[in-house]
Structure formats: C-alpha cells, structure tokens
N, C-alpha and C positions, 0 to 999 in steps of 0.2 A: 245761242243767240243772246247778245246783250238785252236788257230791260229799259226802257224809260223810264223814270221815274221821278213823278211830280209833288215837290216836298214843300206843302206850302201851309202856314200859319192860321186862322181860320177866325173869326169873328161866331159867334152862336148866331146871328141875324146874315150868315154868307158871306160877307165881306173880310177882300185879302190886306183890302188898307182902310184906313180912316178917310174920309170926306177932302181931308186936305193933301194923303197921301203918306199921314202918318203912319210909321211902322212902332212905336212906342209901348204899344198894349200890348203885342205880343209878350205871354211869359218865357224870362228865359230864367232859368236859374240851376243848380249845381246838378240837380235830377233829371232835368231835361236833359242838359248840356252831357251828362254820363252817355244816356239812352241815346242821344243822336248822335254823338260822336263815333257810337257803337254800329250805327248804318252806314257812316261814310266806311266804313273800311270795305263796303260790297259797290264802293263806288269809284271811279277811274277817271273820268269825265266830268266837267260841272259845265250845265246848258246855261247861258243867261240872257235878257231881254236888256235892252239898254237899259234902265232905269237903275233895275237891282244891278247890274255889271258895274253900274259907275258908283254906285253906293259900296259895291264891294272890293271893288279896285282902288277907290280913296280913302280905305281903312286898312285890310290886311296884310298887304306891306308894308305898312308901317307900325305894324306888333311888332314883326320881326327885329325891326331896331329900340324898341321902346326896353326898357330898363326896369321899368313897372308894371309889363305885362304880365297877369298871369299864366301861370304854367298851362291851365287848359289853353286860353288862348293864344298862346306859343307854340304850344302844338297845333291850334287848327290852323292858323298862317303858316307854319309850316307844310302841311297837309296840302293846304289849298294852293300854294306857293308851287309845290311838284306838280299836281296833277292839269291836266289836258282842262283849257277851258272855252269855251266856244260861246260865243253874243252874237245873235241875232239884232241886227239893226240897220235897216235901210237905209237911216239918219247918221250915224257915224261914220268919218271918214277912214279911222285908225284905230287900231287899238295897242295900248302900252304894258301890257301887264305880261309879265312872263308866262311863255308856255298859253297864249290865247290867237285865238284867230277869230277875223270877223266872216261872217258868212250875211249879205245883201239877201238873198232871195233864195227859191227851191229849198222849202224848210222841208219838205216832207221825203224828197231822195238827199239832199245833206244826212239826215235822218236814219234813213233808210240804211244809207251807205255804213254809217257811223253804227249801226246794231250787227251790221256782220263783219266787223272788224272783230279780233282777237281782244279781250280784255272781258273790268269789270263794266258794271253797270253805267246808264249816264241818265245823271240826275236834274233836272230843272228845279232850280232854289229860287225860289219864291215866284218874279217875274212872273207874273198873271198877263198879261197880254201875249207872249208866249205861250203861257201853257191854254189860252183861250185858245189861240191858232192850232195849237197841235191837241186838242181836243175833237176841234174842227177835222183835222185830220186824222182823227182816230191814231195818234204816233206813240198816246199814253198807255202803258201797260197796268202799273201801277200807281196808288195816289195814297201819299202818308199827309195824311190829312191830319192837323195839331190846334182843335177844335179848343179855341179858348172860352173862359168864361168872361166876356165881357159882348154887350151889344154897343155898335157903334153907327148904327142908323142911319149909313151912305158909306159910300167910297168906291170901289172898285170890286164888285162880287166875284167871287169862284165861279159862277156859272153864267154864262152869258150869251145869248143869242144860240141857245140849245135849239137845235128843229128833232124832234120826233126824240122816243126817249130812250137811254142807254143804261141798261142794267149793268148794277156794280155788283159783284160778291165782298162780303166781307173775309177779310183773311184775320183779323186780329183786332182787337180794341184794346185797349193800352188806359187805367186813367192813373195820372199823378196827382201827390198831395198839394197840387196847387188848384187841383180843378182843369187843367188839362185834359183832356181827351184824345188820345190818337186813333185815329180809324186809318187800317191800312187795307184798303179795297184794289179790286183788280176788275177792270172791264170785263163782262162777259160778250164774248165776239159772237156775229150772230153766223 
C-alpha cells in the first residue's frame, strides 16, 4: 500500500508560513535540495491545497523553458512536470497544469482510493490546510518535518484544532549545516 506523506517546512515556534503568508525563510540550498530530491524518487503522486498548487503551477513550467535555469531545477520541473498531481480545492473551477486533476470534496475516500492503487508514494508539499484536514482524517502516515532555525511569531501552524493527542514515533532525525532539522515521524495507530 502506498504512504501519504506530509513534506512540510517548519518554523522552531510551529508555523508553516509567515504572518502574511510568506514562504521566504524557508532554507533552501544545495544540501537540502541533494537530500530532498533524494525523497522524491519514493514519490509518484504530488497532493496540493490550492494556495501551494497555484504557487507551484505559476513557476515550474516555466524552468522548463528558461535558458538560466539551473540543472537541479531542471530536473525537478521535469520531475514534477511527469508525475500525477492532484489539488484539493472547493474554490477552483479548473485546473491547467499537465497531468493534474481537481478533486472538490470526499478528501478521505479520494485518498483512500488513491493508497491502493499500484505505484510510489503520494506526497503533500507544503499546503497546510490540507494537510490540517487530512490529519483530521487520520490520511497521514508519514511527516518529514524540515524544522528550520528561524521564529516567526504568527502565520499558519503545523498543528491546528488537534482534539485529544496523537503519538508520533520517530523514524530519523536528519540536521544540516545550515541548522535545519528533519524529523521524519510516523503516526502511531492506536
């Protein structure tokens, strides 16, 4: 059976974004970009939340024609370019990007369905209102969690409207020379 898996950026004070929605503090740089490029290959699937969808649909198609891209990010538009991509959004009428479809409602058998298909993994990038709902839903198997060093004192938390609590196992901690942290935890099912 395929994995969920929730691959999101991390603030030290919980928060997935800045106050106004910024994504800018995340680190990203040559070390990271090695190690996470190294994940996608156990991935088939990319999940998205309208917000990050339209963020990521207004930028990596258009590597592919840029003349100045770099070779990594040549490759991940490519990457992300083939593979299956699916946006949750009530609010959208349509979606443009190759190889995506939109799914309105029934997150948790869309879901369901999509884990016992044949393939790799499907991953949720970034999109925290997403991956709040499918917490909700218990749909997370896994959470690579990329615990940055920086506090940003608002925005949008990782955890939100939790009822009653959910033990994580750690399977790995990861830190890079920028002060990154990766925690890569797995629900314990009860």
């Amino acid at each position: 059976m395929r994995n969920v898996i929730s691959f999101m950026h991390v603030s030290l004070d919980g928060f997935t974004t800045g106050p106004n929605g910024e994504l800018e503090w995340a680190i990203v740089n040559e070390e990271l970009d090695s190690y996470i490029d190294s994940l996608f290959t156990h991935v088939d699937v990319a999940l998205y939340g309208r917000v990050t969808y339209q963020l990521m649909e207004s930028y990596w198609p258009t590597v592919l024609t840029d003349p100045n891209a770099s070779p990594r990010d040549l490759a991940h538009a490519r990457w992300v370019d083939t593979i299956s991509k699916i946006v949750f959004s009530r609010t959208l009428s349509s979606v443009e990007w190759k190889h995506t479809r939109l799914v309105k409602d029934r997150i948790a058998e869309e879901i369901a369905a999509l884990k016992q298909e044949p393939g790799q993994d499907l991953m949720i990038f970034g999109s925290p209102r997403l991956t709040h709902a499918c917490m909700h839903l218990n749909l997370i198997d896994e959470y690579r969690l990329f615990l940055n060093p920086i506090v940003l004192g608002g925005g949008i938390p990782l955890f939100q409207d939790i009822s009653g609590w959910q033990k994580l196992k750690l399977l790995e901690a990861k830190a890079f020379q920028s002060g990154v942290v990766e925690l890569h935890y797995q629900p314990v099912k009860a």
